[in-house]
C-alpha positions in Angstrom: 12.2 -11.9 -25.3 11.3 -9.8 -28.3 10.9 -6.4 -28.6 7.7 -6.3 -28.6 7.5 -8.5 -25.7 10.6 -6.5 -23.7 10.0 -2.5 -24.8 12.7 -1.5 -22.0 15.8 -4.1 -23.5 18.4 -2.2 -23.9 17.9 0.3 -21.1 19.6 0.3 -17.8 18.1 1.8 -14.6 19.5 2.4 -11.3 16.4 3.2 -8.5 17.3 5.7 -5.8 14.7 3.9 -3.4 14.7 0.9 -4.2 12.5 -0.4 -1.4 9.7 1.0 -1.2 6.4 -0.1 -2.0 6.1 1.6 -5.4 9.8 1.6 -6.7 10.2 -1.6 -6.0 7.1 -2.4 -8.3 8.4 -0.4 -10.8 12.0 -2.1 -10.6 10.7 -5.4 -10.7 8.4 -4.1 -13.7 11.5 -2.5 -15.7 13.7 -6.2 -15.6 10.7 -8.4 -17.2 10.2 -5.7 -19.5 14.2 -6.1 -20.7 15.9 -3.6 -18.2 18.9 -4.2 -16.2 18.0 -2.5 -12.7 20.3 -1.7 -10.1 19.3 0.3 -6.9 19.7 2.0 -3.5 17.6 2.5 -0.6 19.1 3.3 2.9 17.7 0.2 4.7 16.3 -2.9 4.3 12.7 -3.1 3.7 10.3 -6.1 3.1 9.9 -5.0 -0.4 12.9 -6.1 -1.1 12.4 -9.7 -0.7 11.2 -9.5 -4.0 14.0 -8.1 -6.2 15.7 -11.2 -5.5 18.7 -11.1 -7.8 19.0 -7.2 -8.5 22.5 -5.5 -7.4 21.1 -3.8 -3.8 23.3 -1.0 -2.2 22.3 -0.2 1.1 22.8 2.8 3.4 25.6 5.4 2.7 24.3 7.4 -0.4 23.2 5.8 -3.9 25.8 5.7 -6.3 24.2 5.1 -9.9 26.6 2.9 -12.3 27.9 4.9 -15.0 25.6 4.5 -18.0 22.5 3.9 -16.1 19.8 6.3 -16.4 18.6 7.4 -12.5 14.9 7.3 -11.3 14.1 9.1 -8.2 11.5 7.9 -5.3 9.8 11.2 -4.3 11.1 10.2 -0.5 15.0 10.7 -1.8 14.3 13.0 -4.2 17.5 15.5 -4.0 19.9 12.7 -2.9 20.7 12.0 -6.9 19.4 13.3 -9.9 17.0 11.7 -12.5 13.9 11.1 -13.3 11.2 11.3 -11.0 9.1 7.8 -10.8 6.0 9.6 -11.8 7.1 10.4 -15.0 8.4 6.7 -15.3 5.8 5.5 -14.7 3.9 7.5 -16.9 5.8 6.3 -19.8 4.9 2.2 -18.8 1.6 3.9 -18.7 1.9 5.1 -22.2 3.0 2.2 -23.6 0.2 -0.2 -22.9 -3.7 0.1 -23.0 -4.0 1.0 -18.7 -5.8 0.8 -15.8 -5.2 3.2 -13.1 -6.5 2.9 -9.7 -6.3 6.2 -7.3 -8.2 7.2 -4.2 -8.0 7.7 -0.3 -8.4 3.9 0.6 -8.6 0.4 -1.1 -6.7 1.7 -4.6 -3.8 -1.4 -3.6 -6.5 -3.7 -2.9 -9.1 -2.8 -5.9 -6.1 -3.0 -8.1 -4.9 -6.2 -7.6 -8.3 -8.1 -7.8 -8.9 -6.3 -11.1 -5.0 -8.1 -12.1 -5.8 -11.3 -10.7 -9.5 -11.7 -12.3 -7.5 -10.4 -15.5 -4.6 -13.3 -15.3 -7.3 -15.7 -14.0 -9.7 -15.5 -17.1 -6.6 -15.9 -19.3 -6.0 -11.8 -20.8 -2.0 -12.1 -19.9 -2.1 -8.7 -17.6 0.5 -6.6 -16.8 0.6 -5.0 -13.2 2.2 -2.5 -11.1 0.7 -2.6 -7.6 2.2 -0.7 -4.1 1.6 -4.2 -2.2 3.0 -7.7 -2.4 0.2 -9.8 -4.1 0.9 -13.5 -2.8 -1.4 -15.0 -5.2 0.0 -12.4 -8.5 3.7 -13.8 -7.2 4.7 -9.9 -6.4 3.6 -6.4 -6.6 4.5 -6.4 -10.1 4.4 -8.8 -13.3 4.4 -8.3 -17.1 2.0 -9.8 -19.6 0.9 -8.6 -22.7 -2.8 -7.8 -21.9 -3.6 -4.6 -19.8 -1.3 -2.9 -17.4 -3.2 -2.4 -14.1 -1.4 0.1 -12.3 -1.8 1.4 -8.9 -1.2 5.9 -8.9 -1.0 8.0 -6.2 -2.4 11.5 -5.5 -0.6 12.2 -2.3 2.3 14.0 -4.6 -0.2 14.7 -7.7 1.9 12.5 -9.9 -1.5 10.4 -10.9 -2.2 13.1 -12.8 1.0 12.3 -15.4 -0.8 9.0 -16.1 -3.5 8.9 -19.0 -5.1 5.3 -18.8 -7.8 4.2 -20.9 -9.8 3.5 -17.5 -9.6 5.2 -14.1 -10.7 4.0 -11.1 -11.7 6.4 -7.9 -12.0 4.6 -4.6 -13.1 7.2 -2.8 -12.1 11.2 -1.8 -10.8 11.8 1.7 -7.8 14.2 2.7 -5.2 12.3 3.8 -1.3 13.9 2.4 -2.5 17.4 3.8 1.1 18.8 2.3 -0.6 18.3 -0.7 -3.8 19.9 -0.7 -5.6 22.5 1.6 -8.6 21.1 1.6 -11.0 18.1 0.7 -12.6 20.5 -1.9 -9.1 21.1 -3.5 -8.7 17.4 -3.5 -12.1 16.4 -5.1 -11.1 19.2 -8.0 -8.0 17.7 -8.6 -9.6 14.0 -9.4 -12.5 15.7 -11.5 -9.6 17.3 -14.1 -7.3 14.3 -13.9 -10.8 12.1 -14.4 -12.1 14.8 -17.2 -8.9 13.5 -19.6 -9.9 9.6 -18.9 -12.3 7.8 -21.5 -13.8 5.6 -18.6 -14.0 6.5 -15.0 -15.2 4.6 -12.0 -16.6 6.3 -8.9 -16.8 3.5 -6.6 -18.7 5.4 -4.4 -21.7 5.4 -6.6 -21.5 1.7 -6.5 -23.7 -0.8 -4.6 -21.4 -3.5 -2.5 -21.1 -6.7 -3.9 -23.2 -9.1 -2.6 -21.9 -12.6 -2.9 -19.3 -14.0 -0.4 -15.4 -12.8 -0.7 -12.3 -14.5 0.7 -10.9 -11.1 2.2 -13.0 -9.7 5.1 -15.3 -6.9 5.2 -17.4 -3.9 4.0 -14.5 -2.4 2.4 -13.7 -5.1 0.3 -17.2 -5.4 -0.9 -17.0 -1.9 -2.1 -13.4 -2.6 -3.8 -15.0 -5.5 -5.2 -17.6 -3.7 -7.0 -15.0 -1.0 -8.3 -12.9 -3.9 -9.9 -15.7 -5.4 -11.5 -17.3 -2.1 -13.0 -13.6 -1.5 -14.1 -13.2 -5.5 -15.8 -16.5 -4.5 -17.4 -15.3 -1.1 -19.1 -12.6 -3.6 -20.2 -14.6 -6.0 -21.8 -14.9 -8.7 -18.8 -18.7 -9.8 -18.6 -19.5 -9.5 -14.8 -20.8 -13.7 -14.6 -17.2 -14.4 -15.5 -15.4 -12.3 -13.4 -17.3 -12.7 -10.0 -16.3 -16.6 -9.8 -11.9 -15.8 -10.1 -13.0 -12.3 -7.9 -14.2 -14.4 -5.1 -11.0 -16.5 -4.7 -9.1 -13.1 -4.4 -7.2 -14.0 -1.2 -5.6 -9.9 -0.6 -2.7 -8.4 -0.5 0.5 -8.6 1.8 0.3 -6.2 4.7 -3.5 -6.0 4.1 -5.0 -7.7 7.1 -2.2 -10.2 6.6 -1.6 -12.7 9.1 1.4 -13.2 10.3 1.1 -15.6 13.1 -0.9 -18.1 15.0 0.5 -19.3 17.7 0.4 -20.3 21.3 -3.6 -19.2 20.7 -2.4 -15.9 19.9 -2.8 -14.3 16.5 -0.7 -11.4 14.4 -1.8 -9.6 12.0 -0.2 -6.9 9.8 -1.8 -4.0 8.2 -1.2 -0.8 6.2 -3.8 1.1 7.4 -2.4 4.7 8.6 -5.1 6.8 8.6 -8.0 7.4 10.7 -10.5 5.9 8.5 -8.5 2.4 7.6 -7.3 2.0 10.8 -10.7 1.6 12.2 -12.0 -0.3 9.0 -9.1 -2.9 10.0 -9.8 -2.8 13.7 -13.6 -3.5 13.3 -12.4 -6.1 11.0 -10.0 -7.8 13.6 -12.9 -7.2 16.5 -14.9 -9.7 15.1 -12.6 -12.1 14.8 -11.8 -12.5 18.6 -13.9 -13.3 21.9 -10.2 -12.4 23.8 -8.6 -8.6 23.7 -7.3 -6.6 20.5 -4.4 -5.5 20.9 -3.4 -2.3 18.7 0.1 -1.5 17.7 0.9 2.0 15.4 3.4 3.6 14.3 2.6 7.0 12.7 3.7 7.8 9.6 4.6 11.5 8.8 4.5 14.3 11.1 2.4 16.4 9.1 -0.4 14.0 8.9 0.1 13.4 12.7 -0.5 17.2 13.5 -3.7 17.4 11.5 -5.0 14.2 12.3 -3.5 12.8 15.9 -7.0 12.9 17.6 -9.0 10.7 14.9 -5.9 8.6 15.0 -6.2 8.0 18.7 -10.1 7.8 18.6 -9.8 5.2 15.8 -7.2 3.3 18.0 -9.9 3.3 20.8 -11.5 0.5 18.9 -9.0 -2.0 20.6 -8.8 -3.1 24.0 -4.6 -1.8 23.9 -3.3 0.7 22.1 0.8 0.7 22.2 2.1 4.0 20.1 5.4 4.4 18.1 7.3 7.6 17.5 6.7 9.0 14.2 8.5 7.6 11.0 8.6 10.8 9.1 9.2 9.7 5.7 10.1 12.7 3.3 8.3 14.5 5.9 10.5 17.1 8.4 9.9 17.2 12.1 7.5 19.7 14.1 8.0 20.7 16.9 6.1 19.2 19.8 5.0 15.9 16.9 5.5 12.7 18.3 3.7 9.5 18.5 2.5 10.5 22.3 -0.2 12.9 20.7 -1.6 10.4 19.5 -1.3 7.7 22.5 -2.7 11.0 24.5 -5.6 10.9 22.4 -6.6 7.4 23.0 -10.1 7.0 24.5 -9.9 6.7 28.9 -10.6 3.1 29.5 -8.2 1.5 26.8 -4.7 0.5 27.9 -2.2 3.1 26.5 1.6 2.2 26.0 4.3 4.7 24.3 7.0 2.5 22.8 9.9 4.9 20.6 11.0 1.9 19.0 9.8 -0.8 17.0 11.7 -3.4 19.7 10.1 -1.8 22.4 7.2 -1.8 21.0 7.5 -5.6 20.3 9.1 -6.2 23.5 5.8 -4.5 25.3 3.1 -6.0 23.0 5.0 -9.4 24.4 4.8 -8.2 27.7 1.5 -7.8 27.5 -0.4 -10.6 25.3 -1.8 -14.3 26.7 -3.7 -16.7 25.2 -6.7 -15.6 22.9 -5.3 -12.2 22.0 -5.4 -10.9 18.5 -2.2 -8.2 17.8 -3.0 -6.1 14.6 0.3 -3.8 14.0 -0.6 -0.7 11.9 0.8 1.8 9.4 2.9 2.7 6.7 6.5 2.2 7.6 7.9 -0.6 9.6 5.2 -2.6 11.3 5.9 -5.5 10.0 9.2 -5.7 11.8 6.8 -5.5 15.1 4.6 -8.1 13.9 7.3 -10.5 12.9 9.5 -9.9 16.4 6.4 -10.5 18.1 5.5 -13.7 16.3 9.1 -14.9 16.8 8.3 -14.7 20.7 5.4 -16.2 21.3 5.3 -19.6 22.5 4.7 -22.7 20.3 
């Protein structure tokens, strides 16, 4: 590599949080641009499938390498010091002409078609995405066109980033220990989006209407904001709808996991009220059987403010089995679990607590037969659910 080519050879970087959707983005980004990356996460985590080849220390405590400069996820930040990844990211961001895709819902999604149309028309993009993009080899790559980057408001770091071109998927209060108040939120995009050259509201966008490989209203409105965004960056529309059609989505988005013994799995990230019942509505029409719904809430802030919408969204199915809460960088509450929520489902849908993610896959077993569709939800560890119940169906 040259230096052009590798702008981080030379540097070494240790990742406190390693596995997580967005560090390991960023530590897969930091090796093709040159880096040597080392880093530490206290479990295992399906993110790390792709840092195949990176020194991994797991559990204990992270214990950066002398010589390596530290970058902190903002889940572990106090457990070493460093950099925080916001402002690491904000110098990748500076480096390249950028793309940056915030907003409630859809920013992993919108991002990623905007990096595949990009790589498919031949402009060599760079990417940094909080999802495992099947068809894009990972949730990151390096290229020497634009960097499409995925930020995130739920800590205000997307305001460190200065892209050329911002994308806004939509406004909706959803990391209430960050802002008061949907008002306070909506201020917050307008001055980040005041010191961008190019902004896309996607709400002020029509859906697109030809046909998509991914499913659903949603993704025709993600659609649209990637293409007004290719535009702004100099990608005539007639070329970019034919690659934007093949777009095939993005792990953990409405991902199927499993078809078997005429049962299907499905895994999705959906957390809050709003995606959850975009992804249920989604899954509803794809099944004459039952929908069975599997959560596990993610932060026990968010489940305080927002445990009856949760359970009302989860209504949607004909089950809904509930998860204790995975609280993240989040403390507990007293008198937060996952049963306010399963105490909020609607009467009339089957209601099962599960603590754990193996009882929860041990009931979902319990409970499924033949023409079933399972959609497990949220941020953390669903997956884990999905795959133990896909392991025990029948062939």
């Amino acid at each position: 590599m040259s230096r052009v080519a590798a702008p981080l050879l030379g540097r070494r970087l240790y990742f406190v949080g390693i596995g997580g959707a967005g560090l390991s983005a960023y530590a897969n980004f930091a090796r093709a641009w040159g880096a040597e990356v080392r880093g530490w996460d206290k479990q295992e985590t399906i993110f790390m499938e792709t840092l195949s080849g990176v020194e991994l220390d797991v559990g204990g405590e992270p214990a950066p390498s002398p010589g390596f400069e530290v970058v902190v996820s903002s889940a572990h930040f106090g457990r070493a010091e460093g950099r925080s990844r916001a402002e690491f990211l904000a110098e990748l961001v500076a480096l390249r002409r950028s793309i940056v895709v915030g907003g409630a819902h859809g920013k992993t999604t919108t991002a990623a078609m905007i990096a595949y149309v990009l790589r498919e028309l031949g402009h060599d993009p760079a990417w940094i995405i909080g999802g495992v993009v099947p068809q894009l080899g990972g949730n990151a790559g390096v290229g020497e066109g634009w960097l499409v980057v995925e930020g995130d408001e739920s800590d205000r770091s997307i305001a460190l980033l200065r892209p050329e071109i911002a994308v806004i998927t939509n406004i909706e209060l959803d990391h209430h220990a960050a802002f008061a108040s949907v008002a306070e939120l909506e201020a917050f995009f307008e001055e980040w989006a005041a010191g961008v050259p190019n902004v896309v509201r996607a709400w002020e966008l029509e859906p697109v209407a030809f046909e998509l490989a991914v499913p659903g209203e949603h993704n025709r409105k993600n659609a649209a904001a990637a293409l007004a965004a290719l535009e702004l960056a100099g990608v005539p529309r007639p070329d970019a709808e034919a690659p934007l059609a093949l777009f095939a989505g993005v792990g953990r988005r409405f991902e199927l996991v499993a078809d078997r013994g005429d049962v299907r799995v499905f895994d999705d990230y959906a957390h809050n009220p709003t995606e959850i019942e975009v992804t249920l509505r989604v899954a509803r029409e794809r099944t004459e059987g039952r929908l069975i719904a599997v959560y596990q809430p993610h932060v026990y802030e968010r489940t305080r403010q927002l445990f009856r919408e949760l359970g009302d969204a989860l209504g949607i199915a004909d089950a809904a089995i509930v998860t204790d809460v995975i609280g993240g960088r989040d403390t507990p509450r007293p008198g937060v679990s996952g049963k306010l929520v399963l105490d909020s489902v609607p009467p009339g849908v089957r209601r099962g607590w599960a603590p754990t993610l193996d009882d929860a896959a041990r009931l979902t077993l319990s409970w499924v037969r033949p023409g079933d569709v399972v959609v497990t939800l949220g941020v953390g560890e669903p997956w884990k659910i999905a795959r133990a119940v896909a392991a025990g169906l029948p062939e």
